[in-house]
mmCIF file as Biopython writes it, N, C-alpha, C and O atoms, coordinates in Angstrom:
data_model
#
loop_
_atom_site.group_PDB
_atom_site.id
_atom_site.type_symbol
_atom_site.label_atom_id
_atom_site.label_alt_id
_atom_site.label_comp_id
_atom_site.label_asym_id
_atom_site.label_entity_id
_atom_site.label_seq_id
_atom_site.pdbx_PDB_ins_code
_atom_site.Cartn_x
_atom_site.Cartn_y
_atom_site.Cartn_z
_atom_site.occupancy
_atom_site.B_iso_or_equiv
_atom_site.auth_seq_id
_atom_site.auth_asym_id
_atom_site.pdbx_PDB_model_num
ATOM 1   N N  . UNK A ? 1  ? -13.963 -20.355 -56.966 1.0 0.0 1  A 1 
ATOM 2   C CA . UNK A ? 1  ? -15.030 -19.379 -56.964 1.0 0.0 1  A 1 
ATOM 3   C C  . UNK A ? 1  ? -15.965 -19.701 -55.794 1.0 0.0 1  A 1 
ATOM 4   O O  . UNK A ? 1  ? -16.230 -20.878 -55.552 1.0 0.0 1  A 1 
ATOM 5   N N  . UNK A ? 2  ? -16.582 -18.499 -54.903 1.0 0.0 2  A 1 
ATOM 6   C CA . UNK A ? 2  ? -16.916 -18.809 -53.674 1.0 0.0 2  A 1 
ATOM 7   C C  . UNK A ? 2  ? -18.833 -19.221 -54.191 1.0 0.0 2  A 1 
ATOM 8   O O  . UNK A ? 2  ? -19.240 -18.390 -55.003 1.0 0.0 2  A 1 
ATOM 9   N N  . UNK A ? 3  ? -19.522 -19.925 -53.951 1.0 0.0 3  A 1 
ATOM 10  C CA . UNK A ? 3  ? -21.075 -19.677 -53.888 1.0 0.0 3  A 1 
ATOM 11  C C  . UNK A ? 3  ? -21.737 -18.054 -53.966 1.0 0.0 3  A 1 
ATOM 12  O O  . UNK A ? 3  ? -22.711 -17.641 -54.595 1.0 0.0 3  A 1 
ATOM 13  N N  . UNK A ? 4  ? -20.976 -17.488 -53.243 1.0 0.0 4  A 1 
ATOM 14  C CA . UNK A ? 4  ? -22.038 -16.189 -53.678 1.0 0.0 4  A 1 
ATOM 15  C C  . UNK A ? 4  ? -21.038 -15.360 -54.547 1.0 0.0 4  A 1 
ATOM 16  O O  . UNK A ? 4  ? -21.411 -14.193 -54.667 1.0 0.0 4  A 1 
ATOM 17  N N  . UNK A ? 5  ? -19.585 -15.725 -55.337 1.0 0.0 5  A 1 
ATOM 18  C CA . UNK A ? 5  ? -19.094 -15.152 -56.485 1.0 0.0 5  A 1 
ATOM 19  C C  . UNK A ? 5  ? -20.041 -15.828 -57.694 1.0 0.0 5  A 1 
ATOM 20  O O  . UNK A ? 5  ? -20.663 -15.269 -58.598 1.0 0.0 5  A 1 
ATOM 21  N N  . UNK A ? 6  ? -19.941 -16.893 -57.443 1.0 0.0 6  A 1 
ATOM 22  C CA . UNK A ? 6  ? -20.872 -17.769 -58.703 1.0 0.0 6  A 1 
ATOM 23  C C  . UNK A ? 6  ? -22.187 -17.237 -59.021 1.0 0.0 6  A 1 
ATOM 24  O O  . UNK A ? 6  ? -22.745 -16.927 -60.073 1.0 0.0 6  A 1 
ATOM 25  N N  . UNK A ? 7  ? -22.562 -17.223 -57.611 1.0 0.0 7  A 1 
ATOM 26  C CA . UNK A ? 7  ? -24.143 -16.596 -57.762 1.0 0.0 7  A 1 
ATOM 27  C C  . UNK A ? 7  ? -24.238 -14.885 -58.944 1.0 0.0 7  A 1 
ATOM 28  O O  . UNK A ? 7  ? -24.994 -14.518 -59.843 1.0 0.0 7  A 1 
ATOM 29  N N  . UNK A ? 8  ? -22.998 -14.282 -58.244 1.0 0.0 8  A 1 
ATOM 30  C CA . UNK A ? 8  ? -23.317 -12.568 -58.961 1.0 0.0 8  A 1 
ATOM 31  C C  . UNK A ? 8  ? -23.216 -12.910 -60.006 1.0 0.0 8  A 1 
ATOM 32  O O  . UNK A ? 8  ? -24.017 -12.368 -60.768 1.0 0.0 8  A 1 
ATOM 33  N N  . UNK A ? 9  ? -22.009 -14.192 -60.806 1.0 0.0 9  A 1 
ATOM 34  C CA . UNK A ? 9  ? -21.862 -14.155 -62.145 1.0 0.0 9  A 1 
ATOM 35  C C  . UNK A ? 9  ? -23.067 -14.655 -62.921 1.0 0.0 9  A 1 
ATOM 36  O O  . UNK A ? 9  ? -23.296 -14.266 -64.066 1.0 0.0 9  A 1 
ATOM 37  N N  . UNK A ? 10 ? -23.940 -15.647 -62.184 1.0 0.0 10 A 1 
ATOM 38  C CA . UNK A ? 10 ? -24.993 -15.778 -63.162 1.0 0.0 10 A 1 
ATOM 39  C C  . UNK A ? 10 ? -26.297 -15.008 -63.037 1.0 0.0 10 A 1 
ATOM 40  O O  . UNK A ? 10 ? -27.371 -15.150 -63.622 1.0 0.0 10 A 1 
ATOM 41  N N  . UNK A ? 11 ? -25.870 -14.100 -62.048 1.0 0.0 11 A 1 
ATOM 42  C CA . UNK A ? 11 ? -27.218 -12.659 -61.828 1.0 0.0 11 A 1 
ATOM 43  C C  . UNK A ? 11 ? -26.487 -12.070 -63.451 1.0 0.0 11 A 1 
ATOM 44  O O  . UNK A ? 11 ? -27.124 -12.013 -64.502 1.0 0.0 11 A 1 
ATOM 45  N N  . UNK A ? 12 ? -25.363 -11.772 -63.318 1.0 0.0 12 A 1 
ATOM 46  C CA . UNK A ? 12 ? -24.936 -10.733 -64.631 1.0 0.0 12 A 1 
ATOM 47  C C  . UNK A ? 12 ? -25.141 -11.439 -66.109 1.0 0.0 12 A 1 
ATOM 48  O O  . UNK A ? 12 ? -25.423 -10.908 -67.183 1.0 0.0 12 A 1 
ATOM 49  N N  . UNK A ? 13 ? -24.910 -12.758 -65.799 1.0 0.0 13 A 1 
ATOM 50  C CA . UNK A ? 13 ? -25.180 -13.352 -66.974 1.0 0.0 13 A 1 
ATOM 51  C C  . UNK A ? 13 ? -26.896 -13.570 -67.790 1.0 0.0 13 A 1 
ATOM 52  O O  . UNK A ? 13 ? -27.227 -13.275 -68.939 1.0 0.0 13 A 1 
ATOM 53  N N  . UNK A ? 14 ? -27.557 -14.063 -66.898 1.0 0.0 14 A 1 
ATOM 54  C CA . UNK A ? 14 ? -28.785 -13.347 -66.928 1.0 0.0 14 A 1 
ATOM 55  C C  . UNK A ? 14 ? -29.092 -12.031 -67.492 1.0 0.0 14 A 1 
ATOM 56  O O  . UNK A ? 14 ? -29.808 -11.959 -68.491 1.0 0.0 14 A 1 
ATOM 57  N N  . UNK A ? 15 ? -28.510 -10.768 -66.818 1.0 0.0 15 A 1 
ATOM 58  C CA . UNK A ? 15 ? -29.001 -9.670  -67.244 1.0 0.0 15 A 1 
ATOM 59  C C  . UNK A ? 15 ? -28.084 -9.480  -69.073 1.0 0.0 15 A 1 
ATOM 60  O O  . UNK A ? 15 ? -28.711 -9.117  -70.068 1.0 0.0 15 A 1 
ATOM 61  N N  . UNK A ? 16 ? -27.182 -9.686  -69.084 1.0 0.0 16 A 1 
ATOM 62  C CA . UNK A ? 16 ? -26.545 -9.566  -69.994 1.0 0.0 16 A 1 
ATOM 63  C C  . UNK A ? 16 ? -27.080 -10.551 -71.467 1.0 0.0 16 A 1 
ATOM 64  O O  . UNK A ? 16 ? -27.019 -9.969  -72.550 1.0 0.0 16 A 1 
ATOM 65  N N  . UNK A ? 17 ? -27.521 -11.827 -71.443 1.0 0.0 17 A 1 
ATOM 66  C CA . UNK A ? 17 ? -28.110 -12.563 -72.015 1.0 0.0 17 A 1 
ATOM 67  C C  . UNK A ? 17 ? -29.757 -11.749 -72.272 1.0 0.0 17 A 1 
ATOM 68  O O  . UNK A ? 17 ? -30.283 -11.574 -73.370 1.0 0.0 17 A 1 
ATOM 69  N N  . UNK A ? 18 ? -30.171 -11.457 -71.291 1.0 0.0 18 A 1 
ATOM 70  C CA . UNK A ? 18 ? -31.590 -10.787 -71.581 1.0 0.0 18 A 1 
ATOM 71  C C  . UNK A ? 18 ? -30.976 -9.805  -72.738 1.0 0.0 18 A 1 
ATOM 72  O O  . UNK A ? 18 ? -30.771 -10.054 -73.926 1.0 0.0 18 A 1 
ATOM 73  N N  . UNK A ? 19 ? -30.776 -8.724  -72.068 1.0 0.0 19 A 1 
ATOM 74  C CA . UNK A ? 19 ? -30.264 -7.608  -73.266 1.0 0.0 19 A 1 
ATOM 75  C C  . UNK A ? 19 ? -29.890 -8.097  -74.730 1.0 0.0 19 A 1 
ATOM 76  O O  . UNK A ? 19 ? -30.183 -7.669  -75.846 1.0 0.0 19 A 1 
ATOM 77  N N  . UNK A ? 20 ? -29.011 -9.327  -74.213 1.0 0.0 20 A 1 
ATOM 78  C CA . UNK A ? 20 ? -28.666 -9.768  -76.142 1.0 0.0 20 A 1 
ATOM 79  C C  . UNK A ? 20 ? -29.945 -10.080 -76.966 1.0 0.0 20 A 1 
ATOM 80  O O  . UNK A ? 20 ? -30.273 -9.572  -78.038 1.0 0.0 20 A 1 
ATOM 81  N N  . UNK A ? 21 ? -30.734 -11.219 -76.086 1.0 0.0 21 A 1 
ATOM 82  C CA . UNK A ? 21 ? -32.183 -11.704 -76.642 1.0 0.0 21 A 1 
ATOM 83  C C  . UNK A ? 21 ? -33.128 -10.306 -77.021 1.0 0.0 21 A 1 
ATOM 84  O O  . UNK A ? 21 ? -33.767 -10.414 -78.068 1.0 0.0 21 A 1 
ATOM 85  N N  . UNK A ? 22 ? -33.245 -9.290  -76.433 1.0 0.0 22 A 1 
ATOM 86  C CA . UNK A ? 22 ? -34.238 -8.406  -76.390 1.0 0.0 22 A 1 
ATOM 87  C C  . UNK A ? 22 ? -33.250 -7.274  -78.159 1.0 0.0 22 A 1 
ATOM 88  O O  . UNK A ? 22 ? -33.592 -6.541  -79.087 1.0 0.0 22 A 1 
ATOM 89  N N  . UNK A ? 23 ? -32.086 -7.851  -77.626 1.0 0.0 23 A 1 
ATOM 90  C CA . UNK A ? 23 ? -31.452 -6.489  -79.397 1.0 0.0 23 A 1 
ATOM 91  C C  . UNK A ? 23 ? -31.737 -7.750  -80.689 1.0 0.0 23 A 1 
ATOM 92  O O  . UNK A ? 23 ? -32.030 -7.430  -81.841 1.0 0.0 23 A 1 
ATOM 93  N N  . UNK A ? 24 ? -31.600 -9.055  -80.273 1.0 0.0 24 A 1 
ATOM 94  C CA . UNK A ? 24 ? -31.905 -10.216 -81.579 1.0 0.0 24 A 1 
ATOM 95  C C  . UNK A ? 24 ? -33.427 -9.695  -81.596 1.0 0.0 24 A 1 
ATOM 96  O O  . UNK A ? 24 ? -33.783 -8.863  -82.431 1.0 0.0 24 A 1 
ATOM 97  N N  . UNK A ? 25 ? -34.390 -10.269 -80.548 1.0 0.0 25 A 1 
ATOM 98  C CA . UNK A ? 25 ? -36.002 -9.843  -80.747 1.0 0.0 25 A 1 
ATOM 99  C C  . UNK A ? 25 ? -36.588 -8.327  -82.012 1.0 0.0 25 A 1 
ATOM 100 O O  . UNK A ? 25 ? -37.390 -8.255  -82.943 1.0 0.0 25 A 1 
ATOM 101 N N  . UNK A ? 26 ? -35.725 -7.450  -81.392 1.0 0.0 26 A 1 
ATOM 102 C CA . UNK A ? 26 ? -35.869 -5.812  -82.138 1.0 0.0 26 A 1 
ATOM 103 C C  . UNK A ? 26 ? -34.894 -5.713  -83.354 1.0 0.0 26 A 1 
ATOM 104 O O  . UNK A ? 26 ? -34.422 -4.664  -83.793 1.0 0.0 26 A 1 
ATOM 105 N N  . UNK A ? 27 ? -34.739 -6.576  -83.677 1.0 0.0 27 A 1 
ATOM 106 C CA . UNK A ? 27 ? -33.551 -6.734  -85.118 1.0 0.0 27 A 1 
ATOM 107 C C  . UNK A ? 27 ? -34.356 -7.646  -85.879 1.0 0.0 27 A 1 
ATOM 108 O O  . UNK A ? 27 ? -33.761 -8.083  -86.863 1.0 0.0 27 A 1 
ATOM 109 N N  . UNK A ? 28 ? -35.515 -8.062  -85.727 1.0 0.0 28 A 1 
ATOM 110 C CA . UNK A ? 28 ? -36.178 -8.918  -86.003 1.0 0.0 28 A 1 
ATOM 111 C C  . UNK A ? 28 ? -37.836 -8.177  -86.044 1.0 0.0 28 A 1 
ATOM 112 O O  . UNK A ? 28 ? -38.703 -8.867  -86.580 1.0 0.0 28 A 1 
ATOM 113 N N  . UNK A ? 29 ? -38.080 -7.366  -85.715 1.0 0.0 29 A 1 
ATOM 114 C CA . UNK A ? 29 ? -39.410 -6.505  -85.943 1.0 0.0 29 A 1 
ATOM 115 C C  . UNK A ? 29 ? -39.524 -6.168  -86.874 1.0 0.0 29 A 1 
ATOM 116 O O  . UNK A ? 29 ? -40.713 -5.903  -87.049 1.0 0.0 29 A 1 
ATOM 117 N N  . UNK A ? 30 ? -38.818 -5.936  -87.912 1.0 0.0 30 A 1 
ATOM 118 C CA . UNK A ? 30 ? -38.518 -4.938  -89.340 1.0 0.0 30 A 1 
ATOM 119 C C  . UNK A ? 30 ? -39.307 -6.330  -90.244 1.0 0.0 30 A 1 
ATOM 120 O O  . UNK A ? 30 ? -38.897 -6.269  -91.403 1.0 0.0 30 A 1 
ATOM 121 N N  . UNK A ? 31 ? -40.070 -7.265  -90.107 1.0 0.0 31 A 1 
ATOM 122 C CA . UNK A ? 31 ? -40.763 -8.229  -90.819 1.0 0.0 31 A 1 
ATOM 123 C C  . UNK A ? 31 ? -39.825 -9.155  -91.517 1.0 0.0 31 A 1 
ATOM 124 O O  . UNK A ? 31 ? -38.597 -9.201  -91.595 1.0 0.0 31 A 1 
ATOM 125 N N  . UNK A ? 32 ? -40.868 -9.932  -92.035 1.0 0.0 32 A 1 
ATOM 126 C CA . UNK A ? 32 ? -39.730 -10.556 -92.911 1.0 0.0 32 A 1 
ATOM 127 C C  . UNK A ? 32 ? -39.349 -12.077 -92.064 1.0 0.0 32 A 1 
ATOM 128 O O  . UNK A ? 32 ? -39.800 -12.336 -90.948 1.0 0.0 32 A 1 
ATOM 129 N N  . UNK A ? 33 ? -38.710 -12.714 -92.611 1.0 0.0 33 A 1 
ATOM 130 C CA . UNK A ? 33 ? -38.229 -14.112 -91.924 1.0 0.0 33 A 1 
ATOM 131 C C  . UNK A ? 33 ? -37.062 -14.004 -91.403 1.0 0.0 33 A 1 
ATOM 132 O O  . UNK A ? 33 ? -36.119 -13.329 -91.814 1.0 0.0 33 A 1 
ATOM 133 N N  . UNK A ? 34 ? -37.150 -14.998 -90.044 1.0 0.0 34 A 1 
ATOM 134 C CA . UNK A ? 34 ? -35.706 -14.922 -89.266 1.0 0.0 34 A 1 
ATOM 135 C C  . UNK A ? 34 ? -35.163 -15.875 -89.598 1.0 0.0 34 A 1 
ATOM 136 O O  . UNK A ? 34 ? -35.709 -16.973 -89.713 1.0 0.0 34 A 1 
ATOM 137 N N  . UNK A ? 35 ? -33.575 -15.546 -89.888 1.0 0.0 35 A 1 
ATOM 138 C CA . UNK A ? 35 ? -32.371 -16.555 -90.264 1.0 0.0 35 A 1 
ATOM 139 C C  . UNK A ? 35 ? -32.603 -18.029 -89.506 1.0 0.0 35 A 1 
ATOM 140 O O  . UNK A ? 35 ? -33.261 -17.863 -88.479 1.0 0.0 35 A 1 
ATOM 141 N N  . UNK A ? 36 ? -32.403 -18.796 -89.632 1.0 0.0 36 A 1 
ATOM 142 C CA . UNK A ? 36 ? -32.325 -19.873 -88.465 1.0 0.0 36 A 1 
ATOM 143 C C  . UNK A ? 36 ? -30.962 -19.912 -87.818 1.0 0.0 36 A 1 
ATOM 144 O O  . UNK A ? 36 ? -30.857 -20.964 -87.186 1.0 0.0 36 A 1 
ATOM 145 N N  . UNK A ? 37 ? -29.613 -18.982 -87.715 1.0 0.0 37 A 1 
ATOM 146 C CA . UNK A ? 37 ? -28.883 -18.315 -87.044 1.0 0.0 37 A 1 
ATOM 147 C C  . UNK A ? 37 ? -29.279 -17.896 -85.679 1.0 0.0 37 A 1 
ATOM 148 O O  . UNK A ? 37 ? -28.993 -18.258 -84.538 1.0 0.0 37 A 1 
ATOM 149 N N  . UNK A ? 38 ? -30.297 -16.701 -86.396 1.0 0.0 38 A 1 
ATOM 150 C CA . UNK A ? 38 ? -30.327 -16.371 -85.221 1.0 0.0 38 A 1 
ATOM 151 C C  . UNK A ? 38 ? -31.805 -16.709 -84.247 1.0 0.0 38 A 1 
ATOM 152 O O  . UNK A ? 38 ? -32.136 -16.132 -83.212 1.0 0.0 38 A 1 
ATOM 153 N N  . UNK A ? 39 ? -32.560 -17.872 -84.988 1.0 0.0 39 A 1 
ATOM 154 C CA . UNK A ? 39 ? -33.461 -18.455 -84.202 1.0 0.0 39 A 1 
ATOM 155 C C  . UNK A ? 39 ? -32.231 -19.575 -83.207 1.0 0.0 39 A 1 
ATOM 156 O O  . UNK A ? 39 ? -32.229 -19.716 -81.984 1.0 0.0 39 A 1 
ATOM 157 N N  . UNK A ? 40 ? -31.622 -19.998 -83.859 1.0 0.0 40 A 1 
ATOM 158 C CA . UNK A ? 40 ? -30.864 -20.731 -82.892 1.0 0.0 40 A 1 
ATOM 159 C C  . UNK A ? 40 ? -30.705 -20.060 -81.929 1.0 0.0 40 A 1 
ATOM 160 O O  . UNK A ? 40 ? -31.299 -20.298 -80.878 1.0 0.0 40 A 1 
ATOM 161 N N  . UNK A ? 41 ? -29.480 -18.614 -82.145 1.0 0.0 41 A 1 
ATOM 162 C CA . UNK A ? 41 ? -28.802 -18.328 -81.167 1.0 0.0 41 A 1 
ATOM 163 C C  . UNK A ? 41 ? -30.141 -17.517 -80.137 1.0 0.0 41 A 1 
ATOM 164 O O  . UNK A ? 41 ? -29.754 -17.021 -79.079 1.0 0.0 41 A 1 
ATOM 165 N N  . UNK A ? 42 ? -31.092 -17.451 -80.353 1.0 0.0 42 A 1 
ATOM 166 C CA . UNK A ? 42 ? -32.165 -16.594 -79.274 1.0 0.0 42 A 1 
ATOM 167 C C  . UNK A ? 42 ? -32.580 -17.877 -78.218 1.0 0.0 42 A 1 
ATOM 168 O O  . UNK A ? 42 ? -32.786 -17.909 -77.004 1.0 0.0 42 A 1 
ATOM 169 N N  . UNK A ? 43 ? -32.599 -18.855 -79.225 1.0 0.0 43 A 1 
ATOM 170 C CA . UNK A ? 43 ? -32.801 -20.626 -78.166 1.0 0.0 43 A 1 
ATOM 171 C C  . UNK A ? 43 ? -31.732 -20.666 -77.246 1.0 0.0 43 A 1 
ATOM 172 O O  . UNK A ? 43 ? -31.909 -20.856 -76.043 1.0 0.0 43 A 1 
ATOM 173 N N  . UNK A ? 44 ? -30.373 -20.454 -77.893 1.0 0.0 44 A 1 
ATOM 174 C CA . UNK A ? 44 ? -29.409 -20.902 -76.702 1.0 0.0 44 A 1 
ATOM 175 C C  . UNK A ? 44 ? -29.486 -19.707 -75.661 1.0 0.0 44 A 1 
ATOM 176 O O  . UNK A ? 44 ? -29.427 -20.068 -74.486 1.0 0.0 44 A 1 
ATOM 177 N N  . UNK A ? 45 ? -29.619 -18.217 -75.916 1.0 0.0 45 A 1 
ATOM 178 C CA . UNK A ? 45 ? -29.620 -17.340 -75.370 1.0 0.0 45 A 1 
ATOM 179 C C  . UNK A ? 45 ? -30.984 -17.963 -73.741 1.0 0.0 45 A 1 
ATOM 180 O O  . UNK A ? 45 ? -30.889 -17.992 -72.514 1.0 0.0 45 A 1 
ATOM 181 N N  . UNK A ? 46 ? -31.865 -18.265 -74.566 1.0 0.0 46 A 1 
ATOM 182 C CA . UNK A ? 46 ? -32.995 -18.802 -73.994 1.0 0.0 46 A 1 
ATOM 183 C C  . UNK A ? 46 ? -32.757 -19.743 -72.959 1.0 0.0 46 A 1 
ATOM 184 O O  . UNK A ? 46 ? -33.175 -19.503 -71.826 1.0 0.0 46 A 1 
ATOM 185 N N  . UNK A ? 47 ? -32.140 -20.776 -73.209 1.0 0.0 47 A 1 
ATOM 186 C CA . UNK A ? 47 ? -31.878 -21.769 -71.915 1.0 0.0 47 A 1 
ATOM 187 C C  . UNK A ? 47 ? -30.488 -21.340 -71.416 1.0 0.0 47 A 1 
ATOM 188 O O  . UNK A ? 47 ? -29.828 -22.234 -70.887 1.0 0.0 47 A 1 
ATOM 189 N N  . UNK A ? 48 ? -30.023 -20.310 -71.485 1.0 0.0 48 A 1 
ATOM 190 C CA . UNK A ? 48 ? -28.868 -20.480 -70.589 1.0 0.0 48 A 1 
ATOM 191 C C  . UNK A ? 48 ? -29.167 -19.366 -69.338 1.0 0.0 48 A 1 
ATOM 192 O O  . UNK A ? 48 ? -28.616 -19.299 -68.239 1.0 0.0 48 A 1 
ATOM 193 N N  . UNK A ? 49 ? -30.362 -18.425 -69.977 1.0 0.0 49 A 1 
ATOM 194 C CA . UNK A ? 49 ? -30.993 -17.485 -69.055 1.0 0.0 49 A 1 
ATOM 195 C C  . UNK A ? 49 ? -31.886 -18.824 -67.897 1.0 0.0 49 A 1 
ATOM 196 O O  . UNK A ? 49 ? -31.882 -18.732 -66.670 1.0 0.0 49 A 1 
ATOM 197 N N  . UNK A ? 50 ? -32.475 -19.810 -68.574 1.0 0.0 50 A 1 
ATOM 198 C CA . UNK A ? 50 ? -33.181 -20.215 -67.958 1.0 0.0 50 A 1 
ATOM 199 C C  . UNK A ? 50 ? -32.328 -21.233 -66.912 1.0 0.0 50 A 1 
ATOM 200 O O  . UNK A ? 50 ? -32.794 -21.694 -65.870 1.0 0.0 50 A 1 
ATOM 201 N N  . UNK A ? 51 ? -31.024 -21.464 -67.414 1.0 0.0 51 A 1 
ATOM 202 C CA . UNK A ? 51 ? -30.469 -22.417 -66.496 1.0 0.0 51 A 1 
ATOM 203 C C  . UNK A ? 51 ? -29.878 -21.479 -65.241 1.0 0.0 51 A 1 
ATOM 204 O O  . UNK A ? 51 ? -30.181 -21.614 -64.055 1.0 0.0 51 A 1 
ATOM 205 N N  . UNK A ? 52 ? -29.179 -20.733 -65.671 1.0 0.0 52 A 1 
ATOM 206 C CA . UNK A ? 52 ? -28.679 -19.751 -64.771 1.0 0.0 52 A 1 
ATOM 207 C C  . UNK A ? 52 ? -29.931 -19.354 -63.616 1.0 0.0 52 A 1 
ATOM 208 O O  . UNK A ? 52 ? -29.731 -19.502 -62.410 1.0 0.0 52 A 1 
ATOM 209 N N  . UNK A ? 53 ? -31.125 -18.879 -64.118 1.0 0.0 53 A 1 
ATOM 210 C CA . UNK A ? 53 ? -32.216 -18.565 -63.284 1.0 0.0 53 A 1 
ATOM 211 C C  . UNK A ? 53 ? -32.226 -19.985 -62.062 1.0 0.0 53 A 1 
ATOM 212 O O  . UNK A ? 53 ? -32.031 -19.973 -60.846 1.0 0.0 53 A 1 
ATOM 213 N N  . UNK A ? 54 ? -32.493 -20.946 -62.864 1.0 0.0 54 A 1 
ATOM 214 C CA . UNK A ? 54 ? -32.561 -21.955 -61.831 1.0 0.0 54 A 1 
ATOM 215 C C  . UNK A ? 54 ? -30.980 -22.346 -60.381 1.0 0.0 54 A 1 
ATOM 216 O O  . UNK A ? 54 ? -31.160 -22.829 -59.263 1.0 0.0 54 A 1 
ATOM 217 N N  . UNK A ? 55 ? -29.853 -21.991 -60.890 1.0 0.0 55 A 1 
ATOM 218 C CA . UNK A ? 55 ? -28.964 -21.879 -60.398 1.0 0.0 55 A 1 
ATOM 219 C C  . UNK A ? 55 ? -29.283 -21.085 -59.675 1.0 0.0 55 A 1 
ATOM 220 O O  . UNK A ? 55 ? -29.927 -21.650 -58.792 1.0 0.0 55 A 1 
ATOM 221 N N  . UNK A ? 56 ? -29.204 -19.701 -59.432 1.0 0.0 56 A 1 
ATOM 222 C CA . UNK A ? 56 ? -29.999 -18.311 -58.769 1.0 0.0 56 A 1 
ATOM 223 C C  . UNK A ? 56 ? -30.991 -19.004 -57.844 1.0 0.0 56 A 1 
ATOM 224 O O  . UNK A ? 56 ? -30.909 -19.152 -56.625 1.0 0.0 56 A 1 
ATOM 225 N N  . UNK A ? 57 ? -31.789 -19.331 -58.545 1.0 0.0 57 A 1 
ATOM 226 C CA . UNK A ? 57 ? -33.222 -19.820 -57.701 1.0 0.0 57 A 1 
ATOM 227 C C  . UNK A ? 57 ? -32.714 -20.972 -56.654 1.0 0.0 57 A 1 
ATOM 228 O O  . UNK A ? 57 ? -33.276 -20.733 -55.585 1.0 0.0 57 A 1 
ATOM 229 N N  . UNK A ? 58 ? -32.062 -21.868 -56.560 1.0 0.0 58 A 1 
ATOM 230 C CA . UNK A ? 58 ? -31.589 -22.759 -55.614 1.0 0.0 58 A 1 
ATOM 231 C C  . UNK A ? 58 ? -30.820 -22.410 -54.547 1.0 0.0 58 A 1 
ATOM 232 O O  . UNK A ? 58 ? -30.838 -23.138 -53.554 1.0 0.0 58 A 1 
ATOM 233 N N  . UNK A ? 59 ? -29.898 -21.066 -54.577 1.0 0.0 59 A 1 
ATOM 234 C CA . UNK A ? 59 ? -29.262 -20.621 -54.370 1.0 0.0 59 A 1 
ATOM 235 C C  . UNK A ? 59 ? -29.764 -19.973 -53.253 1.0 0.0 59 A 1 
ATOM 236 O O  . UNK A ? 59 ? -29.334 -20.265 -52.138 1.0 0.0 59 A 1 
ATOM 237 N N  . UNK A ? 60 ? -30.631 -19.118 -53.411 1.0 0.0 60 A 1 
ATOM 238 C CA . UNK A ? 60 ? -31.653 -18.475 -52.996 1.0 0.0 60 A 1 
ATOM 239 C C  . UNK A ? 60 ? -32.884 -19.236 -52.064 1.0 0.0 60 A 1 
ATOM 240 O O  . UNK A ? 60 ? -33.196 -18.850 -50.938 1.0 0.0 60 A 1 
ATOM 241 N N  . UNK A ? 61 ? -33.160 -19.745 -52.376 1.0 0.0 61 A 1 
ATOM 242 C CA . UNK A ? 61 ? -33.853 -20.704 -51.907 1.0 0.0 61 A 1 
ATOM 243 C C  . UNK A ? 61 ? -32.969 -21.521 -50.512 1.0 0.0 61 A 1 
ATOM 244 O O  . UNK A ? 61 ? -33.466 -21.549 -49.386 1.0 0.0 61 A 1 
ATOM 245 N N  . UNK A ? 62 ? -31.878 -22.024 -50.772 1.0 0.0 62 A 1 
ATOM 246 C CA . UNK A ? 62 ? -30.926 -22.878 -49.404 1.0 0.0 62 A 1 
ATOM 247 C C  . UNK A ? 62 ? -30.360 -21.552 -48.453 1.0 0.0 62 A 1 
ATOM 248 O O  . UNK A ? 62 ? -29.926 -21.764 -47.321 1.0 0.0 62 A 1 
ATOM 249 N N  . UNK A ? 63 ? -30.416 -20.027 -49.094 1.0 0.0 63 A 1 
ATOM 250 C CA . UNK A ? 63 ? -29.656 -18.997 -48.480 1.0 0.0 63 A 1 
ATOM 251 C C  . UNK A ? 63 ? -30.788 -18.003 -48.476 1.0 0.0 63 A 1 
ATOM 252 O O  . UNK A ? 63 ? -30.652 -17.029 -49.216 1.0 0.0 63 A 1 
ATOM 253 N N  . UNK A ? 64 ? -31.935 -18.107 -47.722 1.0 0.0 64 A 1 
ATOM 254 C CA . UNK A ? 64 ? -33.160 -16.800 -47.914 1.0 0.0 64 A 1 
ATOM 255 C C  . UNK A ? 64 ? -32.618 -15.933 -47.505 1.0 0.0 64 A 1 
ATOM 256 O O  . UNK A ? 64 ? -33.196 -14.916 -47.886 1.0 0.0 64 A 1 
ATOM 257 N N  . UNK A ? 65 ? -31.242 -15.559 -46.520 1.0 0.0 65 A 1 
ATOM 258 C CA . UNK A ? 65 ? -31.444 -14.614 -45.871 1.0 0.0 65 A 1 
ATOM 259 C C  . UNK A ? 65 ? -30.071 -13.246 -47.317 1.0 0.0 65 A 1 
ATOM 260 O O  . UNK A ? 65 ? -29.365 -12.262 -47.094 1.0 0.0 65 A 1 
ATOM 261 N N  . UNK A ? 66 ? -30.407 -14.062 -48.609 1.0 0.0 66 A 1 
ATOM 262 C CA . UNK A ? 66 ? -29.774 -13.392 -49.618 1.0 0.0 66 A 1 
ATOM 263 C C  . UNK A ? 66 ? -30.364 -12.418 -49.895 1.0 0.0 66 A 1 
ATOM 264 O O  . UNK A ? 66 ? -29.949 -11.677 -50.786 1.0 0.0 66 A 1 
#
């Protein structure tokens, strides 16, 4: 996988992870207590957006002219 194939996959992964976190978040408005299921899975959702970002961000950062 080339550096800037890697890069698109964790732009998509990002966007795709957001969307999951944001349908767990609104599945979760209706009150009431959240499973610890799916408090977990919004955590992992959570750092893998955030790791990926940082991947992106380095990326970006050694290649400005991205």
């Amino acid at each position: 996988m080339t550096d800037e194939t890697e890069i698109e996959w964790h732009k998509r992964q990002i966007a795709g992870n957001r969307a999951a976190l944001e349908e767990l978040k609104a599945g979760n408005t209706a009150g009431g207590e959240v499973f610890p299921e799916t408090l977990s899975e919004m955590d992992r959702l959570k750092s893998q957006i955030a790791q990926s970002e940082l991947i992106v961000a380095a990326y970006e950062k050694k290649h400005p002219e991205v």
